[in-house]
C-alpha positions as CSV (number, residue, x, y, z in Angstrom):
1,X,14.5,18.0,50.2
2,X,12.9,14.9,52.0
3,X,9.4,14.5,51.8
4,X,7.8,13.0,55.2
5,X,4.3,11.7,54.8
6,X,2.8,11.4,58.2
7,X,-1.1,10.2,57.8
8,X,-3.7,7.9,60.2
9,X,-3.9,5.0,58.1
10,X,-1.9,3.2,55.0
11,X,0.3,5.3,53.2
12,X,2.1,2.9,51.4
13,X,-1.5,1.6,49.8
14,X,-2.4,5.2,49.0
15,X,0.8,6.2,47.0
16,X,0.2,2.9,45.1
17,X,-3.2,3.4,44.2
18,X,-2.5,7.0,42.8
19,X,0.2,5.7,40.4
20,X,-1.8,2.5,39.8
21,X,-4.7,5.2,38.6
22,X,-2.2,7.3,36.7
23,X,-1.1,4.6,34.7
24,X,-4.5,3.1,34.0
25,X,-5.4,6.5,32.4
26,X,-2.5,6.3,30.5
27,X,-2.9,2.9,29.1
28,X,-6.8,3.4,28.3
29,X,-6.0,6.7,26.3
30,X,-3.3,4.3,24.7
31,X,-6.3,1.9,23.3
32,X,-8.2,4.7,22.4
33,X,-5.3,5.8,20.5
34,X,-4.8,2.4,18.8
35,X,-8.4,1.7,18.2
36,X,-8.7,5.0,16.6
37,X,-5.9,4.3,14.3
38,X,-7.1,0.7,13.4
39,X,-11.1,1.3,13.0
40,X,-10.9,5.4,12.5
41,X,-10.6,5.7,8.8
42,X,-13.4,3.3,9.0
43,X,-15.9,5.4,11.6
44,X,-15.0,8.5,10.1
45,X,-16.3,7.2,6.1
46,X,-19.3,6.2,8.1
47,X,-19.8,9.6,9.8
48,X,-19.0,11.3,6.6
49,X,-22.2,9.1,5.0
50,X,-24.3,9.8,7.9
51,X,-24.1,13.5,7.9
52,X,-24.6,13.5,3.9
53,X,-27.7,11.2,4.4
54,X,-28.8,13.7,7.0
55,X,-27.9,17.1,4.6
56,X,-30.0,15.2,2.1
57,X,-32.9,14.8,4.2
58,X,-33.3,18.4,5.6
59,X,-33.0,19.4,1.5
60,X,-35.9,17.0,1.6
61,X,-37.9,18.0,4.1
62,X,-37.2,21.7,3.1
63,X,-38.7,21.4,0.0
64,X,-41.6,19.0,1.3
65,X,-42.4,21.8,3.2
66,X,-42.5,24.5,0.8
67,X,-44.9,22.4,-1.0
68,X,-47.5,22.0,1.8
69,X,-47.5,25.2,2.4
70,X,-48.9,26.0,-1.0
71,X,-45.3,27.8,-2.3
72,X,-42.4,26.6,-5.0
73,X,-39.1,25.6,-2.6
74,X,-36.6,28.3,-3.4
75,X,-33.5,25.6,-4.5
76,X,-31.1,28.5,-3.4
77,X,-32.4,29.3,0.1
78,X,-32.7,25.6,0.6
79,X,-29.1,25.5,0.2
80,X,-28.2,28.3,2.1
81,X,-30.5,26.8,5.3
82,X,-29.5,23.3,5.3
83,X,-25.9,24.5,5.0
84,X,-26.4,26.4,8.1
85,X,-28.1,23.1,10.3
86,X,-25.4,21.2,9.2
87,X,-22.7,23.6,10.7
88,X,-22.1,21.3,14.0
89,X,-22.1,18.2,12.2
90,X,-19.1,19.4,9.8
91,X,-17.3,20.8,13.4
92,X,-17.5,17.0,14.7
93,X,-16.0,15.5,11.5
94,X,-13.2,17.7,11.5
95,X,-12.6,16.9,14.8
96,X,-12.7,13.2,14.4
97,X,-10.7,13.4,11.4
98,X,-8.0,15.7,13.0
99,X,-7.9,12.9,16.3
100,X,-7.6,10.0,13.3
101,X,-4.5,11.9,12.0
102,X,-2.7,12.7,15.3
103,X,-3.4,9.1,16.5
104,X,-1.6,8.5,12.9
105,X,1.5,10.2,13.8
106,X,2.2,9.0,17.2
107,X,5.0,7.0,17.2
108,X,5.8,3.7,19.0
109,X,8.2,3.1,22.2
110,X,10.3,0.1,22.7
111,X,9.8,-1.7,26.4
112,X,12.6,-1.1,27.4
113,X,11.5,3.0,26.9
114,X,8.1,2.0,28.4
115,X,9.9,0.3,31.9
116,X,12.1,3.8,32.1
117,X,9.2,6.0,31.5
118,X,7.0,4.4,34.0
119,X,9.8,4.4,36.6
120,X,11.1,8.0,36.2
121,X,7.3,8.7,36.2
122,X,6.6,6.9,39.4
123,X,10.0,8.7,41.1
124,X,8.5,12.6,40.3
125,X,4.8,11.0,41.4
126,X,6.3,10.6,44.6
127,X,7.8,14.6,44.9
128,X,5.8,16.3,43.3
129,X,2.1,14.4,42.9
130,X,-0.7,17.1,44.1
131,X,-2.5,14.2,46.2
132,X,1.2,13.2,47.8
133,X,2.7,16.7,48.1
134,X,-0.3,19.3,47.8
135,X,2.3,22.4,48.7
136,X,3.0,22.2,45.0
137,X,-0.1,24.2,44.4
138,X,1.8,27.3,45.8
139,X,4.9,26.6,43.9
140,X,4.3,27.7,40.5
141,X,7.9,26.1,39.4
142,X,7.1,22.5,40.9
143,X,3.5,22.9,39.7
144,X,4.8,23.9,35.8
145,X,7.3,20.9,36.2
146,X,4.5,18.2,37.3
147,X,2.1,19.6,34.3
148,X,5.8,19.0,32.2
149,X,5.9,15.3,33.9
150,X,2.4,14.6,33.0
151,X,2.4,16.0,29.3
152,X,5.5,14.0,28.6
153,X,4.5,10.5,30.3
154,X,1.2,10.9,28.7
155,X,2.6,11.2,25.1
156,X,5.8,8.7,25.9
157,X,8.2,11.2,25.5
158,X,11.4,9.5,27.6
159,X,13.5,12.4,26.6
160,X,11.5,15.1,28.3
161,X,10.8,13.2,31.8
162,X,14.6,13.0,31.7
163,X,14.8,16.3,31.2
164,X,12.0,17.0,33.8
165,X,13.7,14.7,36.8
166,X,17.0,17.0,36.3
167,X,14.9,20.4,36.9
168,X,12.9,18.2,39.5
169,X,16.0,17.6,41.7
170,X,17.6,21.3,41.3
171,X,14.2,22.7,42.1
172,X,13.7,20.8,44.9
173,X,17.9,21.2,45.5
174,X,16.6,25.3,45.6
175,X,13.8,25.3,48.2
176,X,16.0,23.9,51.2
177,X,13.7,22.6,52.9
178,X,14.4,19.2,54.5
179,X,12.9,16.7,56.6
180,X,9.4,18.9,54.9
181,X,6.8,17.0,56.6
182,X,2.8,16.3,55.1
183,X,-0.1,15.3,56.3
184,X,-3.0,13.5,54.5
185,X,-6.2,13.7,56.2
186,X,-8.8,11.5,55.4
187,X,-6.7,8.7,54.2
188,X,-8.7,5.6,54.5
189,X,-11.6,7.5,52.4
190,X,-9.3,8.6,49.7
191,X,-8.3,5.1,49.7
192,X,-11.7,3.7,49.1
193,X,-12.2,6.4,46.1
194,X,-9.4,5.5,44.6
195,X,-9.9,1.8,44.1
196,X,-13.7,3.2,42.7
197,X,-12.1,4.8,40.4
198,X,-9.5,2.2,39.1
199,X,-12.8,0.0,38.8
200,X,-14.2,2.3,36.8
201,X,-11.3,3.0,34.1
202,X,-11.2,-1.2,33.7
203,X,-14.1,-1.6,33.3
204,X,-15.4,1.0,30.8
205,X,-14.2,2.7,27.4
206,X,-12.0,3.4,26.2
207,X,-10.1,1.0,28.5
208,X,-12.3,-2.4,27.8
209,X,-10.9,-1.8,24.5
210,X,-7.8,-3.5,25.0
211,X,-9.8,-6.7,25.1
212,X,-10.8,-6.3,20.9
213,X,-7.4,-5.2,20.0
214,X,-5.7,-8.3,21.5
215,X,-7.8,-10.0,20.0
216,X,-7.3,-10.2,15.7
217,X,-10.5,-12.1,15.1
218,X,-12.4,-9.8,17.0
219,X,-10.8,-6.4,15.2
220,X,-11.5,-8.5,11.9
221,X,-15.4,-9.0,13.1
222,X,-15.1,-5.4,14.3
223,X,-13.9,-4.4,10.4
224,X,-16.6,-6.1,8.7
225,X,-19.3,-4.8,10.6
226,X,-18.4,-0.9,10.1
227,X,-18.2,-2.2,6.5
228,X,-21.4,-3.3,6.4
229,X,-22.4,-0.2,8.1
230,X,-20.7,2.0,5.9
231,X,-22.6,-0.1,2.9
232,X,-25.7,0.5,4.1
233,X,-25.1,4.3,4.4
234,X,-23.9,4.4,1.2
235,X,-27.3,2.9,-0.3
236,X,-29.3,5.3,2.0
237,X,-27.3,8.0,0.5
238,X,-28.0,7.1,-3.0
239,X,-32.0,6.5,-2.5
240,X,-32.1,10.0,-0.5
241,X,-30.2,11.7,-3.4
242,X,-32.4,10.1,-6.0
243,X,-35.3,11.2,-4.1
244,X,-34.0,15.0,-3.8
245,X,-33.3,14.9,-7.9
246,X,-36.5,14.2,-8.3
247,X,-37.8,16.9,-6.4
248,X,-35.4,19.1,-8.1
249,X,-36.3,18.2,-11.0
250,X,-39.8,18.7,-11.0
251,X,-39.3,22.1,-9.6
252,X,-37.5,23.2,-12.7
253,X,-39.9,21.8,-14.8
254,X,-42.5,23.8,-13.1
255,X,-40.2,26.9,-13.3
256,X,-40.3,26.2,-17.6
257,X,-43.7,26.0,-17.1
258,X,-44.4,28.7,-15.4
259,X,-41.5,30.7,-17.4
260,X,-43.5,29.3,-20.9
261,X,-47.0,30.4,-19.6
262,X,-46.2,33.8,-18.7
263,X,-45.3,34.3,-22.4
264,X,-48.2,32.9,-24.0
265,X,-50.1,35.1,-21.8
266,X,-48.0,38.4,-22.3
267,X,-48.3,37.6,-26.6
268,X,-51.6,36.9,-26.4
269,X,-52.4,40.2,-24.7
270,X,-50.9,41.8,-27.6
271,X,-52.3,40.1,-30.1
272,X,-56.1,41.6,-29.3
């Protein structure tokens, strides 16, 4: 089938832009990818701090509570509440971890992968793109196949966009159509949208970091100021936890206390 693109304005820019976009969203969720396997480990010790200095200081403030209220903080419910508040906080950890150990097991590509991938993916752009050939939308084949192109130039995987241009081609092959003509209204304005948006993915995260990561005295500044961070958590950590000890402390010794006062009480009774 042979795809005629008929549209008031440049469609040459256009189709550039789009795969210019495509593979700037490809390369920034690459640095996120390598930044999170460089400084992850890092972040997520930090968060892990953070949320204990934070569990600690509800336990605190729990029991703080209690006591201005007149009443003896019940260690147990304590627990079970502050357990409970910290519910989203454990859900984001386990997320970041899970993100640090899949950024982990990604394997590299040589460039000579990297030049085939980005041209096979440019060639299915060009058929079967949803802004180049929107009558995709009601082909559920072509559609499953450009999701297939997407997933596999996303994640680097050669194999399965040479897989993908095969089925492309006898899809394509199937629906008979030739000399299919499309129309792109609106061109100029998509145009201008576009090149926002290509602005937008250079000059923010997690594209921008490509800048650190080229950059080894810069990821070695970056290292030792999550260090630093993660030392001050750490010393946070241990004041809160003395702190809560403390409080602990003191209401088990009251507990004795009380425990040692109802006795006397109950033998002296007896004793009259």
């Amino acid at each position: 089938m042979t795809i005629i693109h008929m549209a008031n304005g440049d469609y040459p820019r256009y189709e550039e832009l789009l795969l210019q976009r495509d593979q700037l969203k490809k390369e920034a969720n690459l640095y996120r990818l390598s930044y999170i396997r460089i400084f992850g480990g890092m972040i997520n010790d930090i968060f892990k701090k953070y949320i204990s200095c934070i569990e600690l200081k509800k336990s605190i403030a729990y029991c703080q509570a209690a006591k201005n209220h007149g009443s003896k903080p019940d260690l147990a419910s304590m627990k079970v509440f502050v357990e409970q508040q910290m519910t989203a906080y454990r859900e984001k950890l386990h997320e970041m971890l899970t993100e640090y150990d899949n950024a982990k097991a990604i394997g590299t590509v040589t460039d000579e992968e990297l030049r085939e991938i980005k041209s096979l993916y440019r060639k299915l752009a060009k058929q079967l793109h949803p802004d180049i050939c929107p009558l995709i939308n009601n082909d559920p084949k072509l559609r499953e196949l450009w999701e297939r192109a997407c997933a596999a130039y996303n994640g680097n995987d050669l194999e399965t966009l040479r897989d993908t241009e095969f089925l492309v081609w006898q899809a394509l092959a199937q629906a008979g159509e030739e000399n299919l003509s499309i129309v792109i209204p609106d061109i100029q304005e998509k145009i201008i949208r576009l090149e926002r948006q290509i602005y937008e993915i250079k000059t923010t995260e997690p594209y921008i970091h490509k800048f650190l990561l080229e950059n080894e005295f810069d990821v070695a500044k970056k290292m030792q100021s999550l260090k630093k961070q993660l030392e001050k958590y750490a010393e946070y950590e241990k004041q809160l936890t003395q702190k809560l000890n403390e409080i602990k402390k003191e209401v088990s010794e009251n507990e004795r206390n009380d425990q040692n006062g109802n006795g006397s009480d109950s033998g002296g009774g007896k004793s009259e």
